[in-house]
Every structure is written in structure tokens, then in C-alpha cells.
C-alpha positions as CSV (number, residue, x, y, z in Angstrom):
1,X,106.0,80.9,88.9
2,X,107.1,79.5,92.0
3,X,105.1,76.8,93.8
4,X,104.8,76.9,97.6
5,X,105.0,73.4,99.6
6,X,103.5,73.0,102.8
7,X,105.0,71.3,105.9
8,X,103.9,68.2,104.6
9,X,105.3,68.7,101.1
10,X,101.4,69.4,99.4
11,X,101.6,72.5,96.9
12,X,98.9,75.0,98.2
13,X,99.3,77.7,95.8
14,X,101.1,79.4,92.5
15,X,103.0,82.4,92.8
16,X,105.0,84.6,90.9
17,X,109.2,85.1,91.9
18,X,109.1,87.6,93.9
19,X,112.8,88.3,92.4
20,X,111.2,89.0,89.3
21,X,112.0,91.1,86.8
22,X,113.9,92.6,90.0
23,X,114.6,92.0,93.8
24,X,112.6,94.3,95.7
25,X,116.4,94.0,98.3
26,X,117.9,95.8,95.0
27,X,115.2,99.4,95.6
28,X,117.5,102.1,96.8
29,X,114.4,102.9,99.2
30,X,112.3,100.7,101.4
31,X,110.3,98.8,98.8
32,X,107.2,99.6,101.3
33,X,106.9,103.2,99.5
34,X,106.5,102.0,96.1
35,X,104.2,99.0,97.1
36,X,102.2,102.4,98.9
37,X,102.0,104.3,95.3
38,X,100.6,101.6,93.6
39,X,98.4,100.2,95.9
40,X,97.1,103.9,96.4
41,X,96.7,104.1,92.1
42,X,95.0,100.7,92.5
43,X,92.2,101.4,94.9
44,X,91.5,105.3,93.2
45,X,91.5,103.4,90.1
46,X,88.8,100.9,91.1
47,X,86.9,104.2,90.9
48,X,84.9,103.2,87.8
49,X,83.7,100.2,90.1
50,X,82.6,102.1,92.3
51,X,78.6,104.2,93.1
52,X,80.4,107.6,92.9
53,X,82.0,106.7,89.5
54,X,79.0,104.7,87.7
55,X,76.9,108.0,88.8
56,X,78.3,109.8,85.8
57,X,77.0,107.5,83.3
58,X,73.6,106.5,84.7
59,X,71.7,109.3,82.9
60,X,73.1,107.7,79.3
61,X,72.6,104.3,80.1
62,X,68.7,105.3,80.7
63,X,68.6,107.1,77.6
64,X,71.1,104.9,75.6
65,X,69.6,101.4,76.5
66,X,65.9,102.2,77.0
67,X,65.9,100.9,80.6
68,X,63.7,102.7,83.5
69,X,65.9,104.5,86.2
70,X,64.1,102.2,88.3
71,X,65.5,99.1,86.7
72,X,68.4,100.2,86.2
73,X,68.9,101.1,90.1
74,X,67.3,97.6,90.6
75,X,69.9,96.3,88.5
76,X,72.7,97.8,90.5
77,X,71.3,96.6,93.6
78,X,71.5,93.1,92.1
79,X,74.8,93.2,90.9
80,X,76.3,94.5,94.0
81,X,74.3,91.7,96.2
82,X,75.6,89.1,94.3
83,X,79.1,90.3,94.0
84,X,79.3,90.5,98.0
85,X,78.4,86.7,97.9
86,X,81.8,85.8,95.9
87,X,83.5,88.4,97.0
88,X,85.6,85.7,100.0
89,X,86.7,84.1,96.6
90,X,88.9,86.9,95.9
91,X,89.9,87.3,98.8
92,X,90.8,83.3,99.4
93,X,92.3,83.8,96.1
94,X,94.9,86.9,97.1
95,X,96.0,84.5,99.6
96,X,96.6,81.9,97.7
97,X,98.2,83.4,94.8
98,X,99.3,86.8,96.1
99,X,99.4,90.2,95.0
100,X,100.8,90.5,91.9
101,X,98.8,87.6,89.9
102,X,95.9,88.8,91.5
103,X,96.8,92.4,90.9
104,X,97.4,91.6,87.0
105,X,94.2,89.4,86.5
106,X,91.9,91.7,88.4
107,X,93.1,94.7,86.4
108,X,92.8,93.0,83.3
109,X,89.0,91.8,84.4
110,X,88.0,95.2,85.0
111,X,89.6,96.8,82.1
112,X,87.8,94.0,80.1
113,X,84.7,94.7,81.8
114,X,84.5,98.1,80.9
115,X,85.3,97.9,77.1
116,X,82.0,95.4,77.6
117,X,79.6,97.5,79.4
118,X,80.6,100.2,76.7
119,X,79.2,97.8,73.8
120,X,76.0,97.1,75.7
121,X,73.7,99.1,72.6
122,X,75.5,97.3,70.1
123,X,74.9,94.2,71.6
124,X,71.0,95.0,72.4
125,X,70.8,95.9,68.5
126,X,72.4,93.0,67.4
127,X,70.3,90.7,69.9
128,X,67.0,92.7,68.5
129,X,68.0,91.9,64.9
130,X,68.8,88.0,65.7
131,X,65.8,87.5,67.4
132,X,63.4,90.8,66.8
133,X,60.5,89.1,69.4
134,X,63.1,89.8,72.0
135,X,61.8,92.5,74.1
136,X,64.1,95.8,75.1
137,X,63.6,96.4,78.4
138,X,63.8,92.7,80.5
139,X,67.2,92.5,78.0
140,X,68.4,95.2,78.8
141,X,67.4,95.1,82.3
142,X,69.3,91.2,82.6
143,X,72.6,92.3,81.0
144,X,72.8,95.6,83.0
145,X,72.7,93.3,86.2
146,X,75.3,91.2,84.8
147,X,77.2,93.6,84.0
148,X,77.0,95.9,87.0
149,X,77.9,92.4,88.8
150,X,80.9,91.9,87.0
151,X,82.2,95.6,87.6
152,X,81.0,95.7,90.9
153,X,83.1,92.6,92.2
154,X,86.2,93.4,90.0
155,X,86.5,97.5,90.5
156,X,84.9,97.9,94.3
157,X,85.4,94.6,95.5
158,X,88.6,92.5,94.4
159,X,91.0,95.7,93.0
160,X,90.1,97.6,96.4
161,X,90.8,94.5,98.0
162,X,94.0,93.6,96.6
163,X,95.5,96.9,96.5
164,X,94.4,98.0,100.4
165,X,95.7,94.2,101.8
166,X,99.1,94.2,99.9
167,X,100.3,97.7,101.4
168,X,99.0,96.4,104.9
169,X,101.2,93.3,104.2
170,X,104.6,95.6,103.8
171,X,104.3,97.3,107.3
172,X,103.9,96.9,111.0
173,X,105.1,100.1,113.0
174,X,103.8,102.7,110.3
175,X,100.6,100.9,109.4
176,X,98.0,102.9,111.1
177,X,99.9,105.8,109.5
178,X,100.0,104.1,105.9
179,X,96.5,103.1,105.9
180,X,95.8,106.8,106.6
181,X,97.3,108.1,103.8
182,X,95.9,105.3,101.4
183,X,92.5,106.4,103.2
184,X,93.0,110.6,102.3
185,X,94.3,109.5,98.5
186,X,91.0,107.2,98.1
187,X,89.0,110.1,99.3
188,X,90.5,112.8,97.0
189,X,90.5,110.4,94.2
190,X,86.7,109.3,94.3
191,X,85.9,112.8,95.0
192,X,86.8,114.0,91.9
193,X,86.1,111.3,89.8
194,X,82.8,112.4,88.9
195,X,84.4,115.6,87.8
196,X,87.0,113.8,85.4
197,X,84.4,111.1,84.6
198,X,82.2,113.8,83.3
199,X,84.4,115.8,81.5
200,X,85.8,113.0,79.6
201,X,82.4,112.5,78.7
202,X,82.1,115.9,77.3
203,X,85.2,114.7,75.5
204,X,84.8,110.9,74.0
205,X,81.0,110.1,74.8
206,X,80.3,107.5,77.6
207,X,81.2,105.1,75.4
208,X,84.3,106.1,74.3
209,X,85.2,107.2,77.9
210,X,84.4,103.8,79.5
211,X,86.8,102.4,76.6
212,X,89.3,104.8,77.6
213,X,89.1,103.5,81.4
214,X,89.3,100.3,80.4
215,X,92.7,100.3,78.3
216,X,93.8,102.8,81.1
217,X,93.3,99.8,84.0
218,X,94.3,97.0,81.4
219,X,97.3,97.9,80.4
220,X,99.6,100.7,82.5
221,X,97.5,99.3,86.1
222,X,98.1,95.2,85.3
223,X,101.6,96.2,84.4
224,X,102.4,98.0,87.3
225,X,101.0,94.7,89.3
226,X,103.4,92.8,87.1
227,X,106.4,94.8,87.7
228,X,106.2,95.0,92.0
């Protein structure tokens, strides 16, 4: 990774060579386009991260985890409070190491994060046989909030983020028009993705569906990062 001196000579930040594993100058078309595609596949998959995509599995984390629809809105609400507060983090963080580390990390986080929310009744059974005093709902109730923090500041906050500001970054004449179509794509995307969500639920379960998200954002998404 390539370190970036000031004026003054002081290292401010790590990046990664931006000639690396190619020279975006070697792309027989303005490199802009591509950086468009996969900031547009970035921010529609941040979907999972977002209210229209944790819809779908409300219903079966009620039923699933033994938590009120109450509490588990409450919960929600938490999570994405608290995830606004470090959300400038990020964001100071893009700038300092750019898009692709960011890109890579954040992908990974939210993949990660998935696979975790998915394990939330095994982890409630084994917490109940470690300590069987511990009560269900306030347990529940605590890691849902964690969790929904977590997925809130990695899939709506910090992948939207990086993906939206690193298209932005790769045009000045076309921008309005760029941002437009990032803008239809996110809107087509989170449309349907109660629609996929749900029938991947039919499919593999919540569980197995959230698993399947997660290796999906992980692996192919943080790749794509690595490769811009």
C-alpha cells in the first residue's frame, strides 16, 4: 500500500496502488463506467442494511427469537440512532484510506454481519444453557440492537456511502447525469428486494438466506472493491 505524505512530509493515510492489479489508463473505456457498475452493485447490495430489506425477516425474528414486535422495532430504532452517531467515522475513514480499502473492509463487515445475525437462536440457546437464569426477551432484545447497529452502519450507512462518493469522485461534466442513474438502479433494486428476499426465504429459510447474502457481499462484492 502506498503511503501519502503531506506538504510537510507527515504520512496522513494508507492507500492501496491505484496501478494495482491493473492501471485503470490500461481500460479500453473511460474507467468512470466500470467505477459506475460497481458503485451501482454496491449501494443495491447494501439492500440487506437497509428498512425495505430487514422487512422480509421481521416476522421470523419475532417468532424465531421470542422478542415482542415492539422490541424488536425498539431495537431497530436503537441501532440505527447509534449508527448515525459513527457514521462521520466512515466517512473520515473513505477519505483517509479511499475506496477500495474501504470498499473491501466494509463488504467484508457486512457479509460478516449477516452470517451473525443468522446465528442469533443458536446463540440465545447456547447463552440459556450457560447460564439458564438468563432471561429471553431483555437478551434477546440487547443483541437484536447490537446487531441491527452493526448492519445498520455497515449496509445503509458506510457501503452506501462508499459506493455513491467513489462514482461522484470519477466525474464532473456528467455527474448530475451519473448520480441519476445510480439513483433509478437504487430504486429498482430496493424495490424488489423484498420480492427476492422473500422468495429466497421460501427457498433456504431466513437463516440460510441471510447466510447466503452474506457470502454473496463477502466475497464476489469485496473482490470487486479489490479489483477497481
Amino acid at each position: 500500500m502506498n503511503r501519502n505524505p503531506t506538504a510537510s512530509g507527515r504520512a496522513v493515510s494508507w492507500q492501496l496502488p491505484p496501478h494495482l492489479p491493473f492501471s485503470p489508463s490500461a481500460s479500453p473505456v473511460f474507467y468512470g463506467w466500470i467505477i459506475l457498475v460497481v458503485g451501482i452493485v454496491g449501494v443495491v447490495m447494501s439492500s440487506p442494511g437497509q428498512t425495505i430489506g430487514v422487512s422480509a425477516f421481521t416476522d421470523f425474528l419475532v417468532r424465531d427469537l421470542a422478542i415482542s414486535a415492539t422490541n424488536l422495532s425498539l431495537a431497530y430504532l436503537i441501532g440505527t440512532l447509534a449508527s448515525s452517531f459513527v457514521l462521520p467515522y466512515a466517512g473520515r475513514a473513505y477519505d483517509r484510506y479511499g475506496a477500495r480499502l474501504m470498499g473491501m473492509t466494509v463488504a467484508v463487515a457486512l457479509g460478516g454481519v449477516l452470517v451473525g445475525l443468522s446465528l442469533l437462536p443458536q446463540v440465545l440457546s447456547f447463552l440459556h444453557t450457560r447460564w439458564p437464569g438468563l432471561q429471553s426477551a431483555p437478551t434477546a432484545f440487547g443483541l437484536m440492537s447490537l446487531g441491527f447497529f452493526l448492519l445498520r452502519f455497515c449496509g445503509q450507512g458506510a457501503l452506501t456511502l462508499v459506493s455513491r462518493n467513489m462514482v461522484l469522485k470519477w466525474f464532473e461534466r456528467r455527474r448530475g447525469l451519473v448520480n441519476s442513474f445510480v439513483g433509478v438502479a437504487t430504486t429498482l433494486g430496493f424495490s424488489a428486494s423484498p420480492l427476492i428476499f422473500n422468495s429466497m426465504i421460501q427457498h433456504w429459510g431466513w437463516q440460510g438466506t441471510w447466510r447466503l447474502l452474506g457470502l454473496m457481499i463477502a466475497i464476489p462484492l469485496a473482490g470487486s472493491f479489490l479489483v477497481l
